[in-house]
N, C-alpha and C positions, 0 to 999 in steps of 0.2 A: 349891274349897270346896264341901260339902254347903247342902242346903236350910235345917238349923238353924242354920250359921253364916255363913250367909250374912245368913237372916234376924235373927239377933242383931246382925249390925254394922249391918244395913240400919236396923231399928227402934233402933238407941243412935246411929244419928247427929244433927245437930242436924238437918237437913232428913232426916226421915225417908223411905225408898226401899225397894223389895224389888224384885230382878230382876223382867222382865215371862217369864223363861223359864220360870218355876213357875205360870204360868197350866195347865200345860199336864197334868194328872192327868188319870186316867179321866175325871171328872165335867168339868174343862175342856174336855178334847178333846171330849165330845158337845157339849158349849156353842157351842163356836168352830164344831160344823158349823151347828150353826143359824144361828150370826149370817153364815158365807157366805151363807146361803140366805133373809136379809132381803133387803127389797129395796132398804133405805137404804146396804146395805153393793156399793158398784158394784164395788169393785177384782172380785171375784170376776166378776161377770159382764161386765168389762172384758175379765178375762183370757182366758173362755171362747170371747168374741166373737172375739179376735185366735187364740185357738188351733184354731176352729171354723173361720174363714176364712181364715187365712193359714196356718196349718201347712208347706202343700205348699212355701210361698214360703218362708217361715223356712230351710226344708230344704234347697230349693236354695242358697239364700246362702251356708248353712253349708257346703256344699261338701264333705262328711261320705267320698264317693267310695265304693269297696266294698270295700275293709278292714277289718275286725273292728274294734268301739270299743264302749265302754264309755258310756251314758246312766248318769250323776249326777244324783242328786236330792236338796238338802239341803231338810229338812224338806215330806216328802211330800204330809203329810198325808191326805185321804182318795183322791188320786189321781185324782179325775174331770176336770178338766184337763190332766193328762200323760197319758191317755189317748186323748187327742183325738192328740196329739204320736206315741206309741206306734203307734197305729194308721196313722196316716198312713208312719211309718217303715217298718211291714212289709209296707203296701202298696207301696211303694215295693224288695222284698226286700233293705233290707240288714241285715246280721249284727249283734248286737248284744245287750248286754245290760243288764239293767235292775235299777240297785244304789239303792234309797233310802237315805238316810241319815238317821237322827234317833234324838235321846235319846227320845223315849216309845216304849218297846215295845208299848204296845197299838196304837197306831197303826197300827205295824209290821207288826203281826200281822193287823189287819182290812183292809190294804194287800195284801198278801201273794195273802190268801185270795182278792181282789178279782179282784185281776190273774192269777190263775191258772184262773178260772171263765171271765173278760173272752179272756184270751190262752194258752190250754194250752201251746202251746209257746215264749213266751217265759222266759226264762231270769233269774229275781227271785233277786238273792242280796242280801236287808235287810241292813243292817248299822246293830245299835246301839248306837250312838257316837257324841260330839261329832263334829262336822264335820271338823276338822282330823283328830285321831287318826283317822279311818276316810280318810279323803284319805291323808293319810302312810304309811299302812298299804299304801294299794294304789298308791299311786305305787313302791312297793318292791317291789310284786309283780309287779308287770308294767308294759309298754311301753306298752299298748295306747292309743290314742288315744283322750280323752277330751270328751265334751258335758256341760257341767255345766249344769244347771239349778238356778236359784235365784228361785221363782217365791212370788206371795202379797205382795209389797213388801215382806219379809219382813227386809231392809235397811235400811227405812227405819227399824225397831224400835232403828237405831244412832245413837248420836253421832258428829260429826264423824271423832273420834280411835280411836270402835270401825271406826269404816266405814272408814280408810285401814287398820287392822290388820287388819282383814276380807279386808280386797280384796289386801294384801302377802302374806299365810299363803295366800291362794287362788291367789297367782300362784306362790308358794312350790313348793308342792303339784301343781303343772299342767306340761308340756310346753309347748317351742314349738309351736306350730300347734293346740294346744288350744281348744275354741270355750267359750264361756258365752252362755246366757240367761237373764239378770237383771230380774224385774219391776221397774218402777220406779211409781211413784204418783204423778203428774204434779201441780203447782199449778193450782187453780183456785176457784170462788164457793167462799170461806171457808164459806157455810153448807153447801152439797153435802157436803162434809168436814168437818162439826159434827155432821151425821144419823148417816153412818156409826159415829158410835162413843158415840150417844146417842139410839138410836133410841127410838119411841115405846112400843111394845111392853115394854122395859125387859128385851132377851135380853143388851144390853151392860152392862146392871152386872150383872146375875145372872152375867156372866161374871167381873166385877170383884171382886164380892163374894165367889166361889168363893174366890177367893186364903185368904179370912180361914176359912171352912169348912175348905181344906184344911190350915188351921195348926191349926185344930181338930182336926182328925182325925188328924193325924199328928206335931204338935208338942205335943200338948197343953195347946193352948192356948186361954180363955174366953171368946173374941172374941163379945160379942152383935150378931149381923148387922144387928140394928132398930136398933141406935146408928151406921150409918154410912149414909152415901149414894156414890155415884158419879159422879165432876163431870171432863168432859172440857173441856179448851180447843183455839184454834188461834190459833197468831199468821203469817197471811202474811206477815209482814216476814220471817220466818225461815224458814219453810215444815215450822216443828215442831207437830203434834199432841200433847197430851200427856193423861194419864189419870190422875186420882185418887182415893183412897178418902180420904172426908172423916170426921172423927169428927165427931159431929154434938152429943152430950154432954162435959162434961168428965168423965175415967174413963179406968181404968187395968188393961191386960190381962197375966195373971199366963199365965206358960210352966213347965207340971210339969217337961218335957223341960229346961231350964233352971236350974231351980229362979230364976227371976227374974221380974219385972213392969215394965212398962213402962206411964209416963202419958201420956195425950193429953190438951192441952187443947182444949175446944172449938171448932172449926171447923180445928181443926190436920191435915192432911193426910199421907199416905203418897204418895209417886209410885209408880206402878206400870208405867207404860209410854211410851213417844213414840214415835212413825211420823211419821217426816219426808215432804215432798212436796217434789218437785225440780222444775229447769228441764233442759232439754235440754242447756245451757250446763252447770251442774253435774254430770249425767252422765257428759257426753266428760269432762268435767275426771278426775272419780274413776278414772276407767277406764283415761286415760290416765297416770295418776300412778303407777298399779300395774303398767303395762307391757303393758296392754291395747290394741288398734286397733278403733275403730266400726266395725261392719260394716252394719249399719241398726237404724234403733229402727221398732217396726212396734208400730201404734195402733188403740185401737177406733175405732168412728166418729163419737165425743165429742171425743175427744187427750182424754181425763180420764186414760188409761194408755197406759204404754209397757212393749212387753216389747223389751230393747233385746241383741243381738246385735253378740259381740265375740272378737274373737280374744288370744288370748296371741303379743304381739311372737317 
């Protein structure tokens, strides 16, 4: 399904929802790089620490040998974290190539540029496309042994039943002996993980808000930004974050691209997002259920993250 009809079933449900993966336009993508670069938001600088210092070790584990393979990268984004990874590979001389994958092409494109000033002669071939359709594609093209990375918690963005369909199409997709590294976003002081996605500054609803701009801009639609706010919760019983855009008035926004309207009452909400937080326990569990084996989960020096390393049975 496209962005309009998705957003039409999203807003005619009774609890009203929009994918969290249309966060992600030109004006999102610069949004998302700044909220990396709060300092409420740790996952980022969790991952940087374990990629800063542990790299060389990850590498070993993975056991990668001198064979030509193929570095995967679903949802790149702006790459200064796989950089750290990258670098460390070529110091190390092995062969390899370096394929992002993700639906935003600008992304892609400012990824690209990056890594080719960063690394002249690695070998960047972006592909953009859902994750599976670009995985299917090159599982059919070649043999090559594969390192997939899936970093940012970027998983957690899943429901139980996306995250086992996630992890079965990834295992689908993958070779015996294929390796993954998966961020995961560990539990911990429910408030630590309240800031992150509600910081003071106000870069996380201007993230939030973008959503209702880009209906504007491209769906034609009337959304007045000053009639909403941005309200995130977390319940540690379950270890789900979740993010909403609140109407704040009662009022009712009309879609040209549609020819329709849609009411809110007041204080009535849209979901937009959830990033779940895991136990170590839950991890092995997911990984094993999709035919994965632990190889080590390797932490900053909080355990507030793990980038967790795992092989295909």
């Amino acid at each position: 399904m496209g962005f309009l009809s998705d957003v039409d079933a999203g807003l005619s449900a009774e609890s009203k929802f929009i994918s969290s993966r249309y966060f992600y336009d030109a004006e999102g993508d610069r949004i998302f790089q700044s909220i990396m670069r709060m300092p409420e938001y740790y996952l980022t600088n969790c991952e940087h620490e374990i990629l800063s210092m542990q790299a060389a070790e990850i590498l070993a584990k993975a056991k990668l040998g001198n064979a030509p393979f193929d570095l995967l990268e679903f949802g790149a984004g702006d790459g200064t974290k796989t950089q750290l990874l990258i670098a460390q590979l070529l110091t190390l001389g092995l062969k390899f190539r370096y394929l992002p994958i993700d639906i935003s092409g600008d992304v892609l494109d400012e990824l690209t540029a990056k890594m080719h000033i960063k690394f002249p002669t690695l070998p960047v071939h972006p592909v953009n496309e859902e994750y599976f359709v670009a995985l299917n594609q090159l599982s059919h093209d070649t043999n090559i042994p594969k390192l997939v990375l899936f970093l940012g918690s970027s998983i957690g963005n899943f429901n139980e039943a996306r995250t086992a369909s996630f992890m079965n199409e990834l295992r689908d997709g993958l070779k015996h002996g294929d390796k993954l590294l998966i961020g995961f976003d560990l539990q911990k002081n429910p408030l630590t993980i309240l800031q992150a996605y509600n910081d003071p500054t106000g870069i996380t609803k201007a993230f939030n808000l973008n959503l209702l701009s880009r209906m504007n801009r491209e769906l034609g639609a009337d959304f007045a930004l000053h009639n909403w706010d941005h309200y995130p919760t977390y319940d540690p019983a379950t270890g789900y974050a979740r993010s909403y855009l609140v109407s704040i008035p009662q009022q009712t926004v009309h879609f040209t691209s549609l020819n329709k309207s849609f009411h809110f009452e007041a204080g009535e909400t849209i979901h937009t997002e959830v990033s779940r937080k895991y136990t170590h326990a839950q991890i092995e569990a997911i990984l094993s259920e999709a035919g994965f084996s632990l190889v080590e989960h390797f932490h900053d020096c909080k355990h507030y993250y793990s980038l967790t390393l795992s092989q295909l049975v």
